[in-house]
C-alpha positions in Angstrom: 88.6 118.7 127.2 90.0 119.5 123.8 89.6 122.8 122.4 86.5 121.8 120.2 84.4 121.9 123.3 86.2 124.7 125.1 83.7 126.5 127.6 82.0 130.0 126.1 81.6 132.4 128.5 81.4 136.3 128.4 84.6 138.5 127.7 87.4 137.7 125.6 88.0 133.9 125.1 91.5 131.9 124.7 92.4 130.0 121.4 90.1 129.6 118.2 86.1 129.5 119.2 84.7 125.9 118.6 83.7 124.6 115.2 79.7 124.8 115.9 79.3 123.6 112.3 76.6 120.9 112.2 75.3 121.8 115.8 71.9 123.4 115.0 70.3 121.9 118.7 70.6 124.1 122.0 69.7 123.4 125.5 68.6 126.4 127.5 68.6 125.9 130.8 67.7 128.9 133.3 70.5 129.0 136.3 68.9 128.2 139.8 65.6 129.4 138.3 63.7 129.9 141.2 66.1 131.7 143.5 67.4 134.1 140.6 63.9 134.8 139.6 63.5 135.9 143.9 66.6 137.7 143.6 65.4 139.9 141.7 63.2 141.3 144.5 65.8 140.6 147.4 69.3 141.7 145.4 70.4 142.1 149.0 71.1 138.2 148.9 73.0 137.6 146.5 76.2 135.9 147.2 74.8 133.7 150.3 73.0 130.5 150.5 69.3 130.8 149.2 67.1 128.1 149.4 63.2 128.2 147.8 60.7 125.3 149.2 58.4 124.6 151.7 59.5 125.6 155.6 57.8 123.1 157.6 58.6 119.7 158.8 57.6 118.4 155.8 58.7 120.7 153.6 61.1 120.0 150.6 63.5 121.8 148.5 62.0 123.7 145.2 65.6 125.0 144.5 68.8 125.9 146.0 71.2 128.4 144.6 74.6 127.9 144.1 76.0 129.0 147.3 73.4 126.2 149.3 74.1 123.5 146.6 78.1 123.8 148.3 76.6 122.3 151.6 75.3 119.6 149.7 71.7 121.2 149.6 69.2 120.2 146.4 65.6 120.3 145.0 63.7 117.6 146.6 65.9 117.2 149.4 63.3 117.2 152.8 63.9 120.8 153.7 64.7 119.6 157.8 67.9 117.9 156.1 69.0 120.8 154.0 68.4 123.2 157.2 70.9 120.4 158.8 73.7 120.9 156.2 72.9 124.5 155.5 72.1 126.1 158.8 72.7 130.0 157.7 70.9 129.5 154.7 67.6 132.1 153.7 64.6 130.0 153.2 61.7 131.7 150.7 58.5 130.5 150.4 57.9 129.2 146.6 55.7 131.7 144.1 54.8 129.8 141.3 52.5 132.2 139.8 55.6 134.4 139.4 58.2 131.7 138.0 55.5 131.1 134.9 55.3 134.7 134.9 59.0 134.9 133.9 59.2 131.9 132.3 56.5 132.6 129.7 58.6 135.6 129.2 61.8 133.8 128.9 59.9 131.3 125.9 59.1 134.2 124.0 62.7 135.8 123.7 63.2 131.9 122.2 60.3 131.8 119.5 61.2 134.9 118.6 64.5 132.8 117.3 63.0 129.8 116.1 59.5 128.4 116.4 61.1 124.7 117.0 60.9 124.7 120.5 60.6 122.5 123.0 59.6 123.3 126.5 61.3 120.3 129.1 60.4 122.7 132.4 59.3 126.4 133.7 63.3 126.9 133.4 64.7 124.3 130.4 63.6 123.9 126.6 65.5 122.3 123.5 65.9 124.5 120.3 66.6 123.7 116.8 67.9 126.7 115.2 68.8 124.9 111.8 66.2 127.1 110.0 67.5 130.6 112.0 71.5 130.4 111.0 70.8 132.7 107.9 69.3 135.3 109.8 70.7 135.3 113.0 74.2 133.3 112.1 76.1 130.4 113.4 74.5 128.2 116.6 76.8 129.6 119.0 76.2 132.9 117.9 72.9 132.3 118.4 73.3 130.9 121.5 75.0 134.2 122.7 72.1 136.2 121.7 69.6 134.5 123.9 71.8 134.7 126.9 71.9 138.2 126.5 68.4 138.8 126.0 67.6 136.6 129.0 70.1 138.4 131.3 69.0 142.3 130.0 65.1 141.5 129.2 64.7 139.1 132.4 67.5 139.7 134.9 69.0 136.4 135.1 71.3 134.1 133.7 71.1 131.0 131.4 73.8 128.2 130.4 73.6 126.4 126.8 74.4 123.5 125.1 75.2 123.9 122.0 75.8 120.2 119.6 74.6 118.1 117.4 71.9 116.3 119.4 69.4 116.5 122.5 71.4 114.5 124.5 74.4 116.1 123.9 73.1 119.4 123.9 71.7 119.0 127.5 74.8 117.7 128.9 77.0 120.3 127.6 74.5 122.9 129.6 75.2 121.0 132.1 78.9 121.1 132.0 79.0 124.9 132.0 76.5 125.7 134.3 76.2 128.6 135.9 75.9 131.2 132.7 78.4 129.1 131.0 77.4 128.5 127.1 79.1 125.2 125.7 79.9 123.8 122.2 80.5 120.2 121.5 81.7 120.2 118.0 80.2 117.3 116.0 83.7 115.6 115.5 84.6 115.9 118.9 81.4 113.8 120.8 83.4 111.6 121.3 86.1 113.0 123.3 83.7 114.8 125.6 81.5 112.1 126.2 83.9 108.8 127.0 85.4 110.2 130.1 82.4 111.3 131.8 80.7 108.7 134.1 78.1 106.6 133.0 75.5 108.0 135.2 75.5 111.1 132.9 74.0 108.8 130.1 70.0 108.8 130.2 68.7 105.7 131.3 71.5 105.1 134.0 69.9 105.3 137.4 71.6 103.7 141.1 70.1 100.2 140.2 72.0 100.3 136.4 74.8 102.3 137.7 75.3 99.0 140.2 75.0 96.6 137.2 77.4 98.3 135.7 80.0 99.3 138.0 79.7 95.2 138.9 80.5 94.8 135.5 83.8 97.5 136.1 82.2 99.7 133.3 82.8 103.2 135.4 82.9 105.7 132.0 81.0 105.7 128.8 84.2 105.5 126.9 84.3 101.9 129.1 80.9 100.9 128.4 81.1 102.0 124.8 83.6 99.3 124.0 81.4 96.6 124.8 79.7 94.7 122.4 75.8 95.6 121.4 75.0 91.6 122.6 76.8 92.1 125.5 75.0 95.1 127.1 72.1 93.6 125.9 72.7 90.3 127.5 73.5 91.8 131.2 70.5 94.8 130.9 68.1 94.0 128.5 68.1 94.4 124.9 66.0 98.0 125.2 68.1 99.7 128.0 71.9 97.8 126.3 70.7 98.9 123.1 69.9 102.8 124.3 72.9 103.2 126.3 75.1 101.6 123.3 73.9 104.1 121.0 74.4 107.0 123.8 78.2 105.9 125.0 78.4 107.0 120.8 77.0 109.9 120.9 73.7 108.8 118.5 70.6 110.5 119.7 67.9 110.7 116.8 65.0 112.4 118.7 64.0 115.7 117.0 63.0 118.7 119.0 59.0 118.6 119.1 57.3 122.2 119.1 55.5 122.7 122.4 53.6 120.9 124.1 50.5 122.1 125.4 50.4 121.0 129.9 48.3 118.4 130.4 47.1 119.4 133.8 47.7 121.9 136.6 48.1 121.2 140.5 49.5 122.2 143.6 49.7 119.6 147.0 49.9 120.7 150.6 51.7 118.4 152.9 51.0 119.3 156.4 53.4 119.4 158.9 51.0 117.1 161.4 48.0 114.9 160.6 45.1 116.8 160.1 41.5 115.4 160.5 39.8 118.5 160.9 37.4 118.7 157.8 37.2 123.0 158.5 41.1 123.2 158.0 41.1 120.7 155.1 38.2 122.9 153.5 40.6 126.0 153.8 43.2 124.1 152.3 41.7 123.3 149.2 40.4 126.8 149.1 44.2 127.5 149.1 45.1 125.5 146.9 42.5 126.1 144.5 43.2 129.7 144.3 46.7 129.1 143.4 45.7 126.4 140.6 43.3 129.2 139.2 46.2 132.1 139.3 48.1 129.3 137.4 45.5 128.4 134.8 45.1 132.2 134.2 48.7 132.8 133.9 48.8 130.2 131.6 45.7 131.1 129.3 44.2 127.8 129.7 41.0 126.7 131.2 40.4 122.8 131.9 37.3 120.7 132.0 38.4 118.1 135.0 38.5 118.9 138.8 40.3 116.3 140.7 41.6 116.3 144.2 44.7 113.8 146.0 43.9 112.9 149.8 46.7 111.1 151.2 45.6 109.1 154.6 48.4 109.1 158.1 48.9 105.6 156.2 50.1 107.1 153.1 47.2 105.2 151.2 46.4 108.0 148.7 42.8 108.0 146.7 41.8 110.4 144.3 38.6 111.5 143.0 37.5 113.7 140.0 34.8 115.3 138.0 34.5 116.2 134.4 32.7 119.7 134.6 30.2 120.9 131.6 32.5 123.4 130.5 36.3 124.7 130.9 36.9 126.9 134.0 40.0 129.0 135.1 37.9 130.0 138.1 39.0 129.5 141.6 35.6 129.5 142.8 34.5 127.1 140.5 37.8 124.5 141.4 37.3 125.1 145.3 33.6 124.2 145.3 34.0 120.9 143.4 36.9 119.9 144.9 34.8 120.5 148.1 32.5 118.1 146.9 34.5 115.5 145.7 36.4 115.7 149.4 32.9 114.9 151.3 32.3 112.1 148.5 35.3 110.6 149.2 34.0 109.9 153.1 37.3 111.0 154.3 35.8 114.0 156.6 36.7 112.9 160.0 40.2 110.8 159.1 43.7 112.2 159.6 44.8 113.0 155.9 48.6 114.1 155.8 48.1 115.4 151.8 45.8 117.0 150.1 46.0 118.0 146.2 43.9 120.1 143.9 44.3 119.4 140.1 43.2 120.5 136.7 43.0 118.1 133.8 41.8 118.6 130.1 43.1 121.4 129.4 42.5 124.1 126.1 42.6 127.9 125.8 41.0 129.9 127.8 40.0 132.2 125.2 38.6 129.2 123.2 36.3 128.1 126.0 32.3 128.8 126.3 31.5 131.5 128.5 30.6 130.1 131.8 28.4 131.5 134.8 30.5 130.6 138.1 28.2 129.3 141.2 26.8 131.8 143.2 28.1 134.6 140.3 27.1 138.6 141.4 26.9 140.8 138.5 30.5 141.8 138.4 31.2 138.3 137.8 33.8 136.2 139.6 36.3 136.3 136.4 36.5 140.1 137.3 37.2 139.5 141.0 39.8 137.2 140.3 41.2 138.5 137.4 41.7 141.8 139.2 43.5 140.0 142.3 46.0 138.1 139.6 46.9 142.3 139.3 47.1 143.1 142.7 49.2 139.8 143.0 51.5 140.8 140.0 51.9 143.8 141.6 52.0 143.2 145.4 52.7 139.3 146.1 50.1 136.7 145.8 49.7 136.9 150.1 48.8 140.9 149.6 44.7 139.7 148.4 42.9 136.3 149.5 39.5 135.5 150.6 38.9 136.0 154.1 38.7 132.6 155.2 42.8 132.1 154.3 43.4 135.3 156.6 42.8 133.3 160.1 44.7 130.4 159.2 48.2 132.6 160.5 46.6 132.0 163.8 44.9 128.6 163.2 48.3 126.5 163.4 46.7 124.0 161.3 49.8 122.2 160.3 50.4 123.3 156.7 54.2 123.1 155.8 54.1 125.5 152.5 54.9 123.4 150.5 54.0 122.5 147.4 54.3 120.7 143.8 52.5 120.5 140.5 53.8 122.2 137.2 
């Protein structure tokens, strides 16, 4: 690596810094999000394998720290496997509601930088901080500056990419990862990219990667020599034109300001077949009270109810409603996803997934006031608004309705769990 793209990380560094000039696009990318953001409660596990996902059977892997990813351990690995290759490894239950907790925080410390913005994840977002460098100085400087904001505002590290592009951006973070922060000088794409592999380009999954290793094109500087027609010719002219322009370094996408979520869901995959329409019931009541803690979190409310049922056979149907105005409610999720469970004549068959999900979403502030079934004069938003306290507070497990309490008892099968953004 030449010194143009020399890694950045705190403390005094060797040679001249890298020329950043013409590099106005970062990657962010949060370091093992999930575990760092659970370290932060359990400090006393630092430094040893920590792995976040579901714990049962069927459970897979949310996130590994560093130490696990050593054993081979990663996210959507089937958590039985990673057990296998990671035996002494602490395994946490996931706590979404927390992640977006920190995450929204993290988001703000970058708009307060720039308000191009592009959220990719909970934990990863592209910046353009063309329109910041009077104020705040040169990218990498600015790049610096978030790091440190995210490690004393938030308590855990970040790695950036700092270059000329979105692509090249997000593989520098890559590159430096963990807490590293990466330049890849404008004039120097070249030598940074053409000895990587070409599964690091976009585009290049096993399938490709077979086509083109069959071709003996191992590195993008290998693949980059070939003709335009020629890529074209063996892959298609879309995917040979994309990765031609790539292997150069030519990536024209702009970063797009946020964009709003579409929907919000969690699944439960149970560790057996369950057929038992009581436990499913519970389930969805689960399930819906984390979607609600979500949509809350989020300040959005969404018009749509729909809920996944995946049979013993993995034949998965959904089914949805469109309600008459936006909810955030739990209640209100729980009781039509009830109803769209019984209209789906699934009650006495052996489901191994069920899903709750919110579609159609808009701010919650901007919705019509909305009486929730069966609302006492308090009001439901109260209730649950004052348990998303008690749960900032506490842990989402410290307040539930009473019908979650008996399921430690119920062994009904549920793994922990879960996915949906």
């Amino acid at each position: 690596m030449s010194r143009k793209q020399q890694l950045h990380r705190p403390g005094p560094q060797p040679g001249p810094p890298a020329d950043d000039t013409g590099c106005p696009i970062l990657h962010v990318d949060m370091d093992a999000f999930f575990v760092s953001v659970e370290l932060l409660e359990r400090p006393e596990l630092r430094g040893r394998p920590v792995i976040v996902g579901g714990v049962g059977g069927r459970g897979v892997v949310s996130a590994a720290s560093y130490e696990a990813r050593r054993y081979g351990v990663h996210s959507a690995m089937p958590m039985t496997r990673a057990r296998r290759l990671c035996p002494q490894a602490v395994v946490l239950p996931p706590r979404h509601e927390k992640y977006s907790r920190v995450s929204a925080a993290v988001f703000e410390i970058f708009r307060t930088v720039t308000p191009l913005v592009e959220p990719l994840s909970l934990d990863e977002a592209f910046l353009d901080v063309g329109g910041a460098l009077r104020r705040l100085g040169r990218p990498a400087e600015i790049a610096r500056q978030i790091r440190a904001q995210v490690r004393d505002q938030q308590g855990i590290t970040c790695s950036v990419g700092v270059a000329a592009n979105k692509f090249v951006a997000k593989l520098a973070s890559t590159h430096c990862k963990p807490d590293g922060l990466l330049v890849v000088a404008a004039d120097g794409v070249q030598d940074f990219l053409h000895p990587l592999p070409v599964a690091a380009l976009w585009g290049v999954g096993e399938r490709t990667e077979q086509a083109l290793t069959r071709l003996g094109l191992r590195t993008v500087g290998q693949l980059a020599q070939v003709p335009l027609g020629t890529l074209q010719r063996e892959l298609g002219n879309a995917l040979g034109a994309h990765l031609h322009d790539l292997s150069w370094g030519r990536d024209p996408r702009e970063v797009v300001p946020h964009t709003p979520d579409k929907s919000i869901g969690a699944e439960e995959t149970f560790d057996h077949d369950i057929d038992d329409p009581e436990t499913i019931r519970r389930e969805l009541l689960r399930l819906a009270e984390k979607v609600g803690a979500r949509l809350r979190a989020s300040g959005n409310a969404g018009r749509t109810v729909s809920v996944k049922l995946r049979m013993a056979d993995f034949k998965t149907i959904t089914r949805s409603r469109t309600l008459r105005e936006p909810t955030d409610l739990a209640r209100v999720i729980y009781v039509t996803a009830c109803e769209l469970y019984e209209a789906a004549g699934l009650e006495r068959v052996r489901l191994r997934l069920v899903g709750v999900r919110v579609e159609n979403l808009g701010p919650a502030d901007e919705a019509p006031r909305q009486l929730a079934f069966d609302e006492p004069e308090s009001g439901w938003r109260e209730a649950e608004r004052a348990m998303d306290q008690v749960a900032n507070r506490f842990g989402r497990g410290m307040v539930r309705p009473a019908a979650l309490v008996r399921r430690a008892d119920d062994g009904d099968g549920r793994d922990g769990g879960e996915t949906g953004r």
